[in-house]
N, C-alpha and C positions, 0 to 999 in steps of 0.2 A: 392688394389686400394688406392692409394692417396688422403686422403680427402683435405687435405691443405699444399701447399706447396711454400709459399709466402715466406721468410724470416725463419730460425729458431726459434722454433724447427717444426719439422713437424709431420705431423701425419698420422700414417699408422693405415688402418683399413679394416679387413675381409680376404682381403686375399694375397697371395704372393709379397713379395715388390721385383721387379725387377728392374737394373740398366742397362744402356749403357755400353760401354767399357772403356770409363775416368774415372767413378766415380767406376768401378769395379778396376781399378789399384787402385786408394787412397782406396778404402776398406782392396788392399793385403796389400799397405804399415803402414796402421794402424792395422791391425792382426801382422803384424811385431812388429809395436810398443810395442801394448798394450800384447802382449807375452813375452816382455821384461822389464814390468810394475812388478815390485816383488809385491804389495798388490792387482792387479788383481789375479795375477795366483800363482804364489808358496812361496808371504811372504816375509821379508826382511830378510839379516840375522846379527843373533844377537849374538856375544858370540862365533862364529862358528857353529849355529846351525840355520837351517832356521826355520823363524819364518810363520806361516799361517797367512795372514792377511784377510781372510775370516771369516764374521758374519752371521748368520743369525736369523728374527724373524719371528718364524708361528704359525697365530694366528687362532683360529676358534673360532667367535664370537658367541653372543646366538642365540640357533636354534630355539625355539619357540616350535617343538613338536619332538618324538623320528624317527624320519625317516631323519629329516634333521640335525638331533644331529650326527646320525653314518654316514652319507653325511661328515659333514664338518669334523668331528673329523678324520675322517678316512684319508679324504687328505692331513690334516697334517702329521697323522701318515705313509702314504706312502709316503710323502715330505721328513720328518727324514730319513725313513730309505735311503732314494735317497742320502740324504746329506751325510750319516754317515757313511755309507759303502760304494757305489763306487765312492764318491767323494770324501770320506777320511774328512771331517769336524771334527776338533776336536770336542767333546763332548758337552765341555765348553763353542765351541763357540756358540752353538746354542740355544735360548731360543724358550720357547713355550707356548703357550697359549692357551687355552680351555675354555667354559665353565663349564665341569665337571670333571678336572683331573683323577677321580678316573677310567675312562675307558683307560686311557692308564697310569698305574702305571710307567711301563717303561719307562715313557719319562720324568716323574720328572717335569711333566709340573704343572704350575700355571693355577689360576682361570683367565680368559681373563676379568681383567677389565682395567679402565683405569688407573688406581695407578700401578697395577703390569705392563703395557704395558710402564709406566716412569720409573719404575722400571727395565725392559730391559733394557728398551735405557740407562741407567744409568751405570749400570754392563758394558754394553759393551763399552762404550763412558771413562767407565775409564782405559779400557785397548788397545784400538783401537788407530790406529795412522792416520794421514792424505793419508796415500796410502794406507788404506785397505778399501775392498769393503765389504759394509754391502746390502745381500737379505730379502726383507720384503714380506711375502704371507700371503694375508688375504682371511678367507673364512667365510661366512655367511650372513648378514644381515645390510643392509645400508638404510638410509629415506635421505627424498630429500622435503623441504619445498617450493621450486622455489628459494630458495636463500642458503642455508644450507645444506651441506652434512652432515651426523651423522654415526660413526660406533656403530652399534646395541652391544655393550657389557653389559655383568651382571652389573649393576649401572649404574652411569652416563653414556650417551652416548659422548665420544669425536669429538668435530666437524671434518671438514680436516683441518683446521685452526692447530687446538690442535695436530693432526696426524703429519701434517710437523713440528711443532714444537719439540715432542716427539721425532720422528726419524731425525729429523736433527742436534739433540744437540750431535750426536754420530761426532766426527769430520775427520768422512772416507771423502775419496774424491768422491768416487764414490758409486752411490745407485743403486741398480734395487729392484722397489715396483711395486709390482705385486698384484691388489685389484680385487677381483673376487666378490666384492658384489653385491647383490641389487644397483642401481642408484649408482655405483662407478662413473660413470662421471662426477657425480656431484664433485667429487674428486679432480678434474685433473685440475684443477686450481688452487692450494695450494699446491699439490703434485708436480708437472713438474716445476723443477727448477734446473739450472746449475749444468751439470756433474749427474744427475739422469734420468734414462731409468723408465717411467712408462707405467704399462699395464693397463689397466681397462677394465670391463667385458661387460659397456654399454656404450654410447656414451653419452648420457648426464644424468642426477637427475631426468629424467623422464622416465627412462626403468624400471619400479618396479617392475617386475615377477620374480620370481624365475631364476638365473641362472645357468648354466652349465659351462660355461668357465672353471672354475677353476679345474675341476675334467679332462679336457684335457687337459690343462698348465702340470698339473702332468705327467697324462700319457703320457705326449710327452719326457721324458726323462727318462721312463721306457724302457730297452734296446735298449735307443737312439729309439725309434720310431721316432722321426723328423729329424733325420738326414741325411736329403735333400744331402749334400756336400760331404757325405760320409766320411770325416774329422776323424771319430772317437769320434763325441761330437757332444753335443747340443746348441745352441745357443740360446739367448732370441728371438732373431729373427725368425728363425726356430722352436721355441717353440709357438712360437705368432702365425705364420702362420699356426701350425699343430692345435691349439687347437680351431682356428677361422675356419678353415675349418671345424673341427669336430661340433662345434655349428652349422654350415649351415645344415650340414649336417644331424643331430638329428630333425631339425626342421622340415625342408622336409621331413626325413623320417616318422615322425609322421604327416605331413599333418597339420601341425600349421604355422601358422605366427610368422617368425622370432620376440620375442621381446627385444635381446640383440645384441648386435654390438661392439665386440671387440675394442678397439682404443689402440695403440700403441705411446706413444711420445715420443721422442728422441733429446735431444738439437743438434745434429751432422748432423743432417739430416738422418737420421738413419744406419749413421756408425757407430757407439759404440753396438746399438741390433745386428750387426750380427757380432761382433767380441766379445763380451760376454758373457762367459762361470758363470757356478757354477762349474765345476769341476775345480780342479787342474791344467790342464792344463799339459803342455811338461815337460818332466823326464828330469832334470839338467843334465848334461853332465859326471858328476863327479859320477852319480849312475846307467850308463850304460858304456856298451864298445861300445867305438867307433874305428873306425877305423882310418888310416895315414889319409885319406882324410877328413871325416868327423872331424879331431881333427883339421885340417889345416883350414877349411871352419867355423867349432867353434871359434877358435881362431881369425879370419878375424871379424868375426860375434860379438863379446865381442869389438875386437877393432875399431869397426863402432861406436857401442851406446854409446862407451866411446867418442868419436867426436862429436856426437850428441849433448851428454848433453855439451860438452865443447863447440860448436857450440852454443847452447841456452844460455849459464851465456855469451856469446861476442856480443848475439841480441841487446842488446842497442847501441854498439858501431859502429854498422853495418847500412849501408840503406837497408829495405825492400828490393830491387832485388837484393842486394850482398846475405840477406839471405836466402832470398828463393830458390837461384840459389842452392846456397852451401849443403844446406839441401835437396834442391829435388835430388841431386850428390849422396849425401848417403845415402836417404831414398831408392832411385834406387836399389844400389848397395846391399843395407841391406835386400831385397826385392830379389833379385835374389840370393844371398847366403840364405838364408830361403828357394826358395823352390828346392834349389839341396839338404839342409837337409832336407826337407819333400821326396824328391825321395829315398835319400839313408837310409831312416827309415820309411818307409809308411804306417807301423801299428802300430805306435808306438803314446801313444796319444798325439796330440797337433803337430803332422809334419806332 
């Protein structure tokens, strides 16, 4: 359902976000796009070697007693391994946070305060470039004063003020923060800022019960359980939608009253949640066999986005409908060469 959709961003909440068939074509030709984004999906390359331009930071704040301590820690800890292994995330790239390191040795995680949470974004902010996309998941514990979001960490608690500041000094273009706390809504007005996808686990600073969200968000990309599209991946979109239903669904089943409510916000109107991905995305062309056809449709396909971008550096010189025209010409074209290569490779991930 739609809760607001007056002007960007808008805001999706609960359950399935469905479109018409106009806004489903500009959805395919931005999956075009943003598959051809190197710090979205596979890294720019540097030296001859591609480089990952994927971040991530997962934090699981203080628990309060030992039940919500192996709760939260734990979803980190099956977040890592999500990331590590079938999304391939360099090691390096991923920081982590706890409040008790000592239960996952393995992960080489930090105490989750807010020093070492600057301290993240710090590490990564020095080695990130403007096209790589940084994942933030937080789990635990959040307070909501009617005016004040706080994340509940060991020491001081950082506002969301402190939190966008933190993660925004890293200079990726692109964010997806994923806050599954207590009164994350409270959140979502300091966090929801140009080119960042945010989730939160309640609707505003006043849902204070305990939530669930986040232990679905996970699991929905545990052998792709949310993938709706059949695609071969996950999407934040399809992620939102699986874990927002599975809260409906826990509630009812126990015969409680729902007291969280997912919200999804998107500066795109929520094209960017359902074109991306954590994983890697599409195998480069150069590390599979392809065939006569598929190298002749490849090669059409390289010399489209090489027009594109030469199309955007001559947008000032142009009027609005010379550009738009020209650019809808290849966005078209570039859109229907992508999916004769998702036919002639169909299990292949990202076609």
């Amino acid at each position: 359902m739609i809760v607001s959709r007056n002007s960007v961003p808008v805001r999706l909440t609960g359950q399935a976000w469905r479109t018409d068939w106009p806004i489903f074509a500009c959805l395919l030709l931005l999956d075009v796009i943003l598959a051809a984004q190197p710090g979205l999906i596979q890294g720019a390359e540097q030296s001859g070697e591609r480089k990952d331009g994927r971040w991530a930071i997962l934090i699981a704040g203080i628990s309060g007693d030992k039940e919500l301590q192996r709760e939260f820690t734990g979803e980190v800890k099956d977040l890592h391994a999500l990331l590590s292994a079938p999304m391939q995330y360099p090691e390096d790239h991923i920081q982590v946070l706890v409040d008790d390191p000592s239960l996952v040795p393995e992960l080489a995680a930090q105490k989750s305060t807010g020093e070492n949470l600057l301290g993240a974004c710090r590490r990564i902010a020095s080695r990130a470039t403007r096209d790589d996309t940084v994942f933030v998941f937080i789990a635990g514990h959040g307070n909501y004063d009617g005016k004040t979001y706080k994340l509940n960490l060991v020491g001081p608690d950082p506002t969301a003020d402190d939190l966008a500041a933190d993660l925004y000094s890293i200079p990726a273009r692109s964010f997806i923060v994923v806050n599954a706390t207590t009164c994350s809504g409270g959140s979502l007005g300091a966090l929801a800022q140009p080119g960042r996808i945010v989730v939160v686990a309640t609707k505003s600073g006043q849902e204070k019960n305990r939530t669930h969200f986040g232990r679905y968000f996970v699991e929905a990309f545990k052998n792709n359980n949310a993938d709706t599209d059949r695609n071969g991946r996950v999407s934040v979109l399809e992620a939102f939608n699986y874990a927002s239903q599975k809260v409906e669904k826990y509630y009812a089943g126990e015969g409680l009253m729902q007291t969280e409510h997912p919200v999804l916000e998107d500066p795109s109107d929520g094209l960017f949640a359902r074109t991306a991905y954590l994983d890697i995305g599409k195998i480069p062309a150069a590390e599979r066999a392809l065939s006569a056809e598929e190298r002749r449709l490849q090669t059409e396909s390289d010399d489209l986005e090489k027009q594109i971008e030469a199309l955007k550096d001559a947008k000032a010189g142009m009027s609005g409908d010379e550009y738009n025209k020209k650019l809808e010409a290849l966005l078209l074209r570039l859109a229907e060469i992508s999916a004769r290569l998702r036919q002639k490779s169909p299990n292949e991930p990202g076609y």
